[in-house]
N, C-alpha and C positions, 0 to 999 in steps of 0.2 A: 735699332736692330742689334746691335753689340752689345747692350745689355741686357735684353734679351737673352740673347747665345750664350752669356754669363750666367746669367738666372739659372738658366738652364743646366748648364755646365754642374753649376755646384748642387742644382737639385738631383743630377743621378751621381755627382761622389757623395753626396747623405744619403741616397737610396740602395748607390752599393756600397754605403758602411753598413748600413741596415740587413740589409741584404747577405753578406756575411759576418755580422753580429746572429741572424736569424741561422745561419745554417753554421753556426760553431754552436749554438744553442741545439739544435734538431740533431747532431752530432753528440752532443752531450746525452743528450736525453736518451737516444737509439744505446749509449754503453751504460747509461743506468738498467734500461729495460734489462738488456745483454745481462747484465751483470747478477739481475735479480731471476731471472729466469733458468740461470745455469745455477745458482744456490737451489731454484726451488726445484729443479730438476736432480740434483743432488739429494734432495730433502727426499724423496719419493721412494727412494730405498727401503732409507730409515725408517720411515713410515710404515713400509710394508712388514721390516720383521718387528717393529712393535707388536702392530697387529695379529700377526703369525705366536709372536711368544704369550700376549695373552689369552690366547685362541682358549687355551686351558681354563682360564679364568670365566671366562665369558661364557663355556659352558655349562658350568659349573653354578653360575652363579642366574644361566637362562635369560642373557639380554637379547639374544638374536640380532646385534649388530651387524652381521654380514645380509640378513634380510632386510634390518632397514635402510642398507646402505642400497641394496638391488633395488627395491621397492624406489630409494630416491632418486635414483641414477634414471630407470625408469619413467616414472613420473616428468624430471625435467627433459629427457628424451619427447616423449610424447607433447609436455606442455609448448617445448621450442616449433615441433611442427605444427602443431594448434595454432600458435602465435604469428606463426609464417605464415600461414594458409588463410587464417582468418581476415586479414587486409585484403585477402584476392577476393573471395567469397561476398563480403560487402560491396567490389568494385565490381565484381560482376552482377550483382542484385539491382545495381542502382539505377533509379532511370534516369537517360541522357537527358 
């Protein structure tokens, strides 16, 4: 019975070293995301008066970038509810 209760003992302090080894890891990880997500939120600016300054260029030169960009923005708009909907659509066709 006392070894047992020993066994026991040392299997939850190696489960809670695990245990917070895993949540200093998921801690880590949450300020990497953090981290990259306020850069690329940052970045969206930049991006935008790129865009904006070569707006000249672009007409100029007849790429219609802003339409393919609607067109694609579009596109995965539509494709994402297509994709939602379509699992529902087969589970209700199926017979029990």
């Amino acid at each position: 019975q006392l070894a047992r209760l020993e066994w026991e003992l040392r299997q939850r302090r190696e489960l809670a070293g695990v245990c917070s080894e895993l949540v200093a890891s998921k801690e880590r990880v949450a300020a990497a995301i953090a981290a990259a997500r306020s850069r690329l939120d940052a970045l969206a600016p930049h991006l935008r008066d790129v865009l904006k300054a070569t707006k000249p260029l672009q007409e100029c030169l007849a790429l219609r970038l802003d339409e393919k960009r609607d067109e694609t923005q579009a596109a995965a708009f539509y494709l994402h509810r297509y994709f939602y909907c379509m699992p529902m659509l087969v589970l209700i066709q199926m017979p029990l």
